[in-house]
C-alpha positions as CSV (number, residue, x, y, z in Angstrom):
1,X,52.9,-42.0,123.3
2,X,54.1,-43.6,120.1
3,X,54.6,-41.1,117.1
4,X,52.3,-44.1,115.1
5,X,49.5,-44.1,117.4
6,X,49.5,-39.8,117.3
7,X,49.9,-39.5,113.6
8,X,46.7,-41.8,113.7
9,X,44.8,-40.1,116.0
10,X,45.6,-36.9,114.3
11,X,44.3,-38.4,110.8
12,X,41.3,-39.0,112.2
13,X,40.8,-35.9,113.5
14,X,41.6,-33.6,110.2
15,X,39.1,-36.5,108.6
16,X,36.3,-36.2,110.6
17,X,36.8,-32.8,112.6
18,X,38.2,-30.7,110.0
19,X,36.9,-32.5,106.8
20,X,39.7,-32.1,105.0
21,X,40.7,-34.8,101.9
22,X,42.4,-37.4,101.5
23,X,45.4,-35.7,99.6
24,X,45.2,-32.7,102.3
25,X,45.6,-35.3,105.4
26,X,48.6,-36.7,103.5
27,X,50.3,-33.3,103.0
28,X,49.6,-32.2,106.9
29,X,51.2,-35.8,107.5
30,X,53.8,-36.1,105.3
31,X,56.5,-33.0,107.6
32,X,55.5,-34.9,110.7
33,X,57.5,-38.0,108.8
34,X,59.8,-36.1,108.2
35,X,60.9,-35.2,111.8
36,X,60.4,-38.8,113.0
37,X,62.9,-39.3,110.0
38,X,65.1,-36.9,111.0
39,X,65.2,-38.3,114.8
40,X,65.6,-41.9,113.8
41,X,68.4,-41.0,111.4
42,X,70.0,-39.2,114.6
43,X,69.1,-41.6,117.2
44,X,67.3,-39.5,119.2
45,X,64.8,-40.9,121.6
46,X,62.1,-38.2,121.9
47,X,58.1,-39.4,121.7
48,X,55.4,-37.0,120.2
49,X,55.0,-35.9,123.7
50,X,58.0,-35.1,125.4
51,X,59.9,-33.8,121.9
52,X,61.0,-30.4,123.2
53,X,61.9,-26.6,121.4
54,X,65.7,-27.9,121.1
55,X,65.2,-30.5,119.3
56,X,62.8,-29.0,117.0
57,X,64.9,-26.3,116.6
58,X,67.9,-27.8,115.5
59,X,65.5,-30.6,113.5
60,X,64.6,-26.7,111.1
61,X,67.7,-25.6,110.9
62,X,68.9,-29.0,109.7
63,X,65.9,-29.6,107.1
64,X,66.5,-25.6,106.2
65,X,69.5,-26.1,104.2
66,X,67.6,-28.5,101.5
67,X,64.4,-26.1,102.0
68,X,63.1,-23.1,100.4
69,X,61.3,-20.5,102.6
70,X,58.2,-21.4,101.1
71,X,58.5,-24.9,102.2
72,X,60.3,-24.6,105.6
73,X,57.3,-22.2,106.5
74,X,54.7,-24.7,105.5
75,X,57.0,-27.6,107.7
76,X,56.7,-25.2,110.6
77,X,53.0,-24.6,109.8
78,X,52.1,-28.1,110.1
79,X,54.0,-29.3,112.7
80,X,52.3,-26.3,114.5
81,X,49.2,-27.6,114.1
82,X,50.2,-31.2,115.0
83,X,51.7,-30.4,118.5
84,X,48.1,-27.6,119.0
85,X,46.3,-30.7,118.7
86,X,48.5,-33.0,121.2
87,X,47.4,-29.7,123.2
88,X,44.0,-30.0,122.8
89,X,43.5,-34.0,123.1
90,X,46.0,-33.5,126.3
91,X,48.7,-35.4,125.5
92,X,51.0,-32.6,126.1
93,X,50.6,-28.9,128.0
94,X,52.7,-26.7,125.0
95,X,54.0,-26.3,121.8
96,X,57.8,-26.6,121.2
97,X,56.7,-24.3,118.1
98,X,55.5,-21.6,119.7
99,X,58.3,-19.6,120.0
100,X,60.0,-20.2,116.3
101,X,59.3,-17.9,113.6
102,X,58.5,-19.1,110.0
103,X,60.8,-17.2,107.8
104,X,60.3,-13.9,106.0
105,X,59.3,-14.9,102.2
106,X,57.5,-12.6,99.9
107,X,54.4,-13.2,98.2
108,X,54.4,-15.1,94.7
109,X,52.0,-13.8,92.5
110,X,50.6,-16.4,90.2
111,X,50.9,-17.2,86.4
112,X,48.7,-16.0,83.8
113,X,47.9,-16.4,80.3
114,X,46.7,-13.5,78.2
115,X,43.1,-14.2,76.3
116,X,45.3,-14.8,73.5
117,X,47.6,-17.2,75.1
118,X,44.4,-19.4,75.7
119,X,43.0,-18.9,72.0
120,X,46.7,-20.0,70.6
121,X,46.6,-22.9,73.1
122,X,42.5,-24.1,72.2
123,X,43.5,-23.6,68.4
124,X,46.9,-25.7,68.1
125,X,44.5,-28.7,69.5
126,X,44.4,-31.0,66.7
127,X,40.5,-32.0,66.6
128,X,41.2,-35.1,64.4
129,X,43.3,-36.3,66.7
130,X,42.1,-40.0,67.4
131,X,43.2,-43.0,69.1
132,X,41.7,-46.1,68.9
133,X,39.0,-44.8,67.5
134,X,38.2,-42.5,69.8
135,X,38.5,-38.7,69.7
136,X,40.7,-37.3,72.0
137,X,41.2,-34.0,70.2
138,X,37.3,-32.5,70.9
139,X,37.8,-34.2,74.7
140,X,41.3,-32.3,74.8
141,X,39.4,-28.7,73.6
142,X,36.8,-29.5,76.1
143,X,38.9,-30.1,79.3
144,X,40.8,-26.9,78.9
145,X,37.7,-24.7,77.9
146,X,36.3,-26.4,81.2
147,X,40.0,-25.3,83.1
148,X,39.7,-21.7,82.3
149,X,36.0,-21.0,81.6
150,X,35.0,-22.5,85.2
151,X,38.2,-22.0,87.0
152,X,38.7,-25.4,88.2
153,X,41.5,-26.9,90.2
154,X,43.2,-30.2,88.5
155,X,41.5,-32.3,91.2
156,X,38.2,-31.1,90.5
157,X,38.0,-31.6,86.8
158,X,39.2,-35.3,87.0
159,X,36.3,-35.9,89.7
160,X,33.8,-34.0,87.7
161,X,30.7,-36.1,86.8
162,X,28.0,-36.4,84.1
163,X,25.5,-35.8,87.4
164,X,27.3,-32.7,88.2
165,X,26.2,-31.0,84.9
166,X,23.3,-28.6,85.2
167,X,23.2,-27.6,81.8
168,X,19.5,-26.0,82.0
169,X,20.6,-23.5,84.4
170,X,23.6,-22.8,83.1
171,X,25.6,-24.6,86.1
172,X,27.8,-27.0,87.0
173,X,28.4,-28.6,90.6
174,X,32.0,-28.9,91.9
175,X,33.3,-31.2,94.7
176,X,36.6,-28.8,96.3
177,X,38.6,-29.4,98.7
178,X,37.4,-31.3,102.3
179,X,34.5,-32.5,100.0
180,X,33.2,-29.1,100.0
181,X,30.6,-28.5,97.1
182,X,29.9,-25.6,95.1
183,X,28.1,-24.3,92.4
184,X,29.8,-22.3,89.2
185,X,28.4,-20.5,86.2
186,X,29.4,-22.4,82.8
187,X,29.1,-20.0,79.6
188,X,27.6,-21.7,76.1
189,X,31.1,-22.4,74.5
190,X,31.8,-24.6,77.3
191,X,28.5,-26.2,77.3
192,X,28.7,-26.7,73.4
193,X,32.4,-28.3,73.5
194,X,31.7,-30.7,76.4
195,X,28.4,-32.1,75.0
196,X,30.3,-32.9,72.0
197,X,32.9,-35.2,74.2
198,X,29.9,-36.7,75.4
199,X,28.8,-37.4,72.0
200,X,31.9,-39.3,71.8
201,X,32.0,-40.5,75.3
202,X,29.3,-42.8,74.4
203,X,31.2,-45.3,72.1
204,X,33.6,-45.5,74.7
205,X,33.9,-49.3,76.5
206,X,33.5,-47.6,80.2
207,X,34.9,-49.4,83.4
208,X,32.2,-49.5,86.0
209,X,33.2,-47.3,88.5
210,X,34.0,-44.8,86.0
211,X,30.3,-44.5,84.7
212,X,29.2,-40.9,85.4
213,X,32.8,-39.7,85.4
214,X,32.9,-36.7,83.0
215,X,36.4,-37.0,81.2
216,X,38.0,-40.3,80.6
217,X,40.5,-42.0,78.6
218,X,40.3,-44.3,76.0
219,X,40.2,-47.2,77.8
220,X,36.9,-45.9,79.7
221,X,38.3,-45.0,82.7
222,X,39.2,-41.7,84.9
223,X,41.8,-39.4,84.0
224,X,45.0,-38.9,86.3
225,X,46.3,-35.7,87.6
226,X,49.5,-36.8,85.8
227,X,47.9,-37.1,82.6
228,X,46.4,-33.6,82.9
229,X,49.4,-31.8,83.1
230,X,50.8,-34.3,80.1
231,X,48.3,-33.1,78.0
232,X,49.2,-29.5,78.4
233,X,52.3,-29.7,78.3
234,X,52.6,-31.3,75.1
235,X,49.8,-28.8,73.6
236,X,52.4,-25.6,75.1
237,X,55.3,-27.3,73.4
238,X,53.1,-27.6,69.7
239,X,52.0,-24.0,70.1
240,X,55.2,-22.5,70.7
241,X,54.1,-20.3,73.7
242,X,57.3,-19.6,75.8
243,X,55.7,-19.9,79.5
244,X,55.4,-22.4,81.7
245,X,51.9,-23.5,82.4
246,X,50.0,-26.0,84.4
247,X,46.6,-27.3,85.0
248,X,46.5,-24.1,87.8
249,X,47.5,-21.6,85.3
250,X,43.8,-21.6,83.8
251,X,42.6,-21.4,86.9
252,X,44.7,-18.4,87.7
253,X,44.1,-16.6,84.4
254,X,40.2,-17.2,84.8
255,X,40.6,-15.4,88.6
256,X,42.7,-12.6,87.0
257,X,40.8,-11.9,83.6
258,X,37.4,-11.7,85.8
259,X,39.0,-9.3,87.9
260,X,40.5,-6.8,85.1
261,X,37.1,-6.8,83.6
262,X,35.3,-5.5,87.1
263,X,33.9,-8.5,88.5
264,X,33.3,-8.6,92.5
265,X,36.1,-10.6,94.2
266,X,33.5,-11.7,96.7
267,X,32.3,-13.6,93.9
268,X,35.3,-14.6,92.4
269,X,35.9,-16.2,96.0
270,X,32.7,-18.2,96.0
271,X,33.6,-19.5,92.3
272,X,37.3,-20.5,93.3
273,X,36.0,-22.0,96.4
274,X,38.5,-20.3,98.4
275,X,37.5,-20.4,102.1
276,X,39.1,-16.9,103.1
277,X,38.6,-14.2,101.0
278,X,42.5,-13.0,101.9
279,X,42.9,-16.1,99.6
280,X,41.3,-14.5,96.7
281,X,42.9,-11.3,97.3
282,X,46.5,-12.4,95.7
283,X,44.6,-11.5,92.7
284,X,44.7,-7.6,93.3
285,X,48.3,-7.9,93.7
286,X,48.7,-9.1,90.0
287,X,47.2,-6.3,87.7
288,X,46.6,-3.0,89.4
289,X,45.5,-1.3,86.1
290,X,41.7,-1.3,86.9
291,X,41.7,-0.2,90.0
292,X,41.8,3.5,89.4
293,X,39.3,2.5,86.7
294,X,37.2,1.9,89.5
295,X,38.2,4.9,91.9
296,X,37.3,7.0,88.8
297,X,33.9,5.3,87.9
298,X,32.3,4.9,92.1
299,X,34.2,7.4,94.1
300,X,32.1,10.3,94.8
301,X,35.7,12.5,94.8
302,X,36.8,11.1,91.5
């Protein structure tokens, strides 16, 4: 079997089986490349199903030495999966995996702003700020009120549409990861800054496909990940805040700052759209200070 032909047939099947996204397929894809990388750089002749432990073994401890743990357990992760599924489709009768260990790396508890940080970071936004005549300052307020106040990932705010607003009930719909939808709670502040951008949204020259896109550039078309990320790291430089932050630092600090203030993490979960609630639970591990507010105010023993 040609690695080609099983890389396909494993797309398809994390498509249509699993669901997962496009982005998701390509990460799950992109260590398997890497070992067919490492064995045509090597010469070695080994297929997808006659590749054995020794070569995979010596394929992790070469990779390892340009790897953090992090990483080199995700490699071993996926390749994992990929062989399980040779497995499964009966292309081959066991995992060369199955007897190497990911290694030991601790857990790394996520960034977070303070509900000042945010404030300093909304109020250095300059609202004038126009270009071709077209305010980008109130769209620039609105897309990081929407980051924090709903919690969204990077992806999901770039895809969020006009039809996805449910302003009535107080809702808004958001397409996750493998296409999964979900609905969160939007608060009025949020509401109020966003239908101002769409005040503005409508002098806007809009490409075609871009129609019911939510946040867009000047040119009337969708926003990138890349340009995201630009625009907060520009507004952290203005402000002078000394941390690093990233589209998924709102989203951490909404997680966090609902959780200090006593709010379920079963429904923390369902906001996030995290499939496992162990997922969720990273979020205990970063401020422990209200827990024994909670022992105190629900135990019977207190």
């Amino acid at each position: 079997m040609k690695w080609f032909l099983a890389i396909t047939d494993y797309k398809h099947y994390l498509q249509i089986e699993r669901g997962l996204s496009k982005n998701s397929i390509e990460s799950y894809c992109y260590d398997i490349n890497k070992l067919i990388k490492y064995l045509d750089e090597n010469s070695i002749t080994a297929s997808p199903n006659t590749i054995d432990k020794d070569c995979i073994k010596q394929f992790i401890y070469t990779i390892s030495k340009t790897m953090n743990p992090r990483s080199q357990g995700r490699l071993i992760s996926g390749l994992r999966n990929f062989f399980d599924y040779l497995i499964f489709e009966n292309y081959r009768e066991s995992n060369p995996m199955d007897l190497i260990e990911s290694p030991k790396i601790g857990r790394k508890l996520p960034d977070t702003l303070s509900v000042n940080d945010i404030d300093t970071l909304i109020n250095t936004i300059d609202l004038s700020y126009q270009y071709n005549g077209i305010n980008l300052g109130e769209r620039n307020r609105a897309i990081i009120e929407t980051l924090y106040s709903c919690g969204l990932r990077v992806s999901e705010l770039i895809e969020l549409k006009l039809s996805d607003l449910f302003f009535d009930e107080s809702f808004i719909k958001v397409t996750g990861k493998g296409d999964k939808q979900r609905f969160v709670p939007i608060g009025e502040t949020t509401k109020k800054y966003i239908d101002i951008w769409k005040d503005i949204r409508k002098h806007i020259n809009i490409e075609p496909e871009s129609k019911d896109i939510l946040f867009l550039n000047y040119r009337g078309k969708k926003l990138t990940r890349a340009m995201i990320f630009t625009i907060i790291k520009n507004l952290v430089k203005k402000s002078g805040l000394k941390k690093t932050v990233s589209p998924h630092t709102f989203r951490h600090s909404f997680a966090t700052h609902l959780l200090e203030n006593g709010a379920d993490l079963r429904a923390i979960q369902m906001m996030l759209g995290h499939e496992s609630i162990t997922t969720t639970e990273v979020y205990m591990h970063v401020d422990r200070s209200h827990l024994s507010e909670v022992l105190n105010k629900f135990h019977p023993r207190k």
